[in-house]
Backbone bond lengths (Angstrom), bond angles and torsions (degrees), N, CA, C in turn:
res aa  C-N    CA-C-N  psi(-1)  N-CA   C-N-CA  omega(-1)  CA-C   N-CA-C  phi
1 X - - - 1.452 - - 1.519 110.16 -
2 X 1.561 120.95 152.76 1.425 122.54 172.49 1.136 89.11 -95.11
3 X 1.666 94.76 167.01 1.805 126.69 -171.16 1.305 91.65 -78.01
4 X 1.327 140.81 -12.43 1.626 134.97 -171.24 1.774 92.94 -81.83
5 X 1.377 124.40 -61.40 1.459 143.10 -172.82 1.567 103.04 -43.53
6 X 1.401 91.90 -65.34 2.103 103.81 171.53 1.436 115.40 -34.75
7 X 1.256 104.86 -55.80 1.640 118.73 -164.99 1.188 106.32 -96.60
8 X 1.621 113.21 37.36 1.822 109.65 -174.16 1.511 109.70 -120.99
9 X 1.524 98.37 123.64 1.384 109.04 -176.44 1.569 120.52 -68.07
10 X 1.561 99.67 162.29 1.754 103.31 -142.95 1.616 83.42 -130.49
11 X 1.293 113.33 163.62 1.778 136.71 -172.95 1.907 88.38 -104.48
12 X 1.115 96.07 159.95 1.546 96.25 165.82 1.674 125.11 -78.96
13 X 1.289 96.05 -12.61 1.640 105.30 165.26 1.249 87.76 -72.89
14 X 1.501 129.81 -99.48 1.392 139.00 -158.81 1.585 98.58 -2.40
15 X 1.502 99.47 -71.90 1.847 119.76 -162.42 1.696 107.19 -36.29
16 X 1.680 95.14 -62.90 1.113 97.92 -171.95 1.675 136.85 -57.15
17 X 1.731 96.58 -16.78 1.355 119.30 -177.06 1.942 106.10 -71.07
18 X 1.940 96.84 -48.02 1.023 119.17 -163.48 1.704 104.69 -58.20
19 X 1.401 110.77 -58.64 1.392 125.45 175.24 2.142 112.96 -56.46
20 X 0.834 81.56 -20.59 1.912 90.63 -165.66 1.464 132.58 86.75
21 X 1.209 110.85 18.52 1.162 141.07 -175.18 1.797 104.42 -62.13
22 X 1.205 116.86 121.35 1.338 117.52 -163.89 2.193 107.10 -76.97
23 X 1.498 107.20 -31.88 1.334 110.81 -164.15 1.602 78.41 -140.92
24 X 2.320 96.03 153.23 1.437 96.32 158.68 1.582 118.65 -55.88
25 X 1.224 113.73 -44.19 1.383 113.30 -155.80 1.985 103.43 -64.19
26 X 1.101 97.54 -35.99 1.926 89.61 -179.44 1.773 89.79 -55.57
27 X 1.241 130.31 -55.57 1.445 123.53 -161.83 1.592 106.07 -61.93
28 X 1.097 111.91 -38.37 1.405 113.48 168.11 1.827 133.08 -45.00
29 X 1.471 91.26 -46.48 1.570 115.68 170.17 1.535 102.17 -78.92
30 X 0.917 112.49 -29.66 2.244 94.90 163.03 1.109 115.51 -69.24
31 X 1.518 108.00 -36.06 1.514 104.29 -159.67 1.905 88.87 -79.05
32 X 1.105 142.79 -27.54 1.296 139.74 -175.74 1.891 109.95 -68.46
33 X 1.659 115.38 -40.13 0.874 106.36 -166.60 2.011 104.44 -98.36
34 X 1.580 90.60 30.19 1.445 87.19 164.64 2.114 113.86 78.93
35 X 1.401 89.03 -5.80 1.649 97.34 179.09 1.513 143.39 -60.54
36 X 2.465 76.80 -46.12 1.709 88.93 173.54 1.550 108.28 -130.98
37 X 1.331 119.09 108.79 1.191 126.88 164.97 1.399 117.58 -13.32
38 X 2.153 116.85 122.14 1.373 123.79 157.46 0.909 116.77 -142.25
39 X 1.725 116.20 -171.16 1.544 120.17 167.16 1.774 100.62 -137.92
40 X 0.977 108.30 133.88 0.931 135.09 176.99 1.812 117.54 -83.28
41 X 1.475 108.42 95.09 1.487 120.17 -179.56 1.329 114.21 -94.94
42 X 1.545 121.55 91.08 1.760 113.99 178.22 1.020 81.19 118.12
43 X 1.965 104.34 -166.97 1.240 128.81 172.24 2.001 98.45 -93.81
44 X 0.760 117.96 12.61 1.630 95.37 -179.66 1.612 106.06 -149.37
45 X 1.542 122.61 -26.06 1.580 121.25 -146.57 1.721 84.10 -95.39
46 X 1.208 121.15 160.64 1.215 131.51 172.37 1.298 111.92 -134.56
47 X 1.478 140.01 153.61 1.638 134.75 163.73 1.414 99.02 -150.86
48 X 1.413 83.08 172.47 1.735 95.05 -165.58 1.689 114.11 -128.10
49 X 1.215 116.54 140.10 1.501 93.18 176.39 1.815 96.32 -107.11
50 X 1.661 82.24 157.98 1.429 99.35 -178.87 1.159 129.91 -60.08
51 X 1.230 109.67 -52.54 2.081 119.14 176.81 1.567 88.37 -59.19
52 X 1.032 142.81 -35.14 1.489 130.75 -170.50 1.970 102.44 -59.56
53 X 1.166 111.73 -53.51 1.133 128.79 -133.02 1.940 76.69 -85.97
54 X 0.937 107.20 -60.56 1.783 112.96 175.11 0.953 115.98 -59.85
55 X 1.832 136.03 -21.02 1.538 138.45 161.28 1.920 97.19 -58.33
56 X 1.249 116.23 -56.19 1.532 132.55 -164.36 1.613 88.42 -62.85
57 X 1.341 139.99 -59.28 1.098 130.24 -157.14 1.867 117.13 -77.08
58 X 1.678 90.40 -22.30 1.779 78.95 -177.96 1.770 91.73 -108.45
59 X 1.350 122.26 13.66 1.266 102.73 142.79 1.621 142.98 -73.48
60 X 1.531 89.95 -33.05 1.574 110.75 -171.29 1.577 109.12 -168.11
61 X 1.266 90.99 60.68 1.734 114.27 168.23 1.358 109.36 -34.22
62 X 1.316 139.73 -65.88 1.515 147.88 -174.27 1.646 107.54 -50.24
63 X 1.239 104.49 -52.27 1.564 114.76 164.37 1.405 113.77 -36.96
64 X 1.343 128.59 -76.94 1.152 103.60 -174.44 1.405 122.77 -80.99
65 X 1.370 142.43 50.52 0.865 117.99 -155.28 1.792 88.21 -128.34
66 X 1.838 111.18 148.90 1.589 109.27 -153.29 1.592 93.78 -81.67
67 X 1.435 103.32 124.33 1.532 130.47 163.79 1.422 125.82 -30.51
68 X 1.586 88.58 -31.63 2.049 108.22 -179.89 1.959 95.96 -66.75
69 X 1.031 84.30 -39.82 1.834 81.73 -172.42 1.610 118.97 -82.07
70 X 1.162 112.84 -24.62 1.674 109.51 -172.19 1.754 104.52 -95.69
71 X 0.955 98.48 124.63 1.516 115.21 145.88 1.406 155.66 -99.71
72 X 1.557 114.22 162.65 1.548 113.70 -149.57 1.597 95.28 -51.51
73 X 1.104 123.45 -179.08 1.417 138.06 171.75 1.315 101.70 -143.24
């Protein structure tokens, strides 16, 4: 990948697709409880950059991963 691709900002669809996130709104509730890194453009639109979102995931992969899908063990 180029450093342009890495550092390329994402829609909250995109994100949510990217992360595995089943609905915006579960991605929404990460991004509230501080889970998945954003920025906030306006009063309402949000985006995400990518190297962020892949720093967060090979830090603590399990972390982000949507709650709707994992089960107890």
């Amino acid at each position: 990948m180029t450093a342009a691709r890495d550092d390329a900002w994402m829609t909250a669809d995109e994100a949510a697709a990217y992360l595995g996130y089943r609905t915006r709104a579960a991605l929404y509730q990460a991004v509230r409880r501080g889970i998945v890194p954003a920025h906030r453009l306006g009063a309402r639109r949000l985006r995400f950059r990518r190297s962020e979102l892949d720093a967060e995931l090979a830090q603590h992969p399990s972390r982000l991963s949507d709650p709707a899908t994992t089960f107890p063990g």
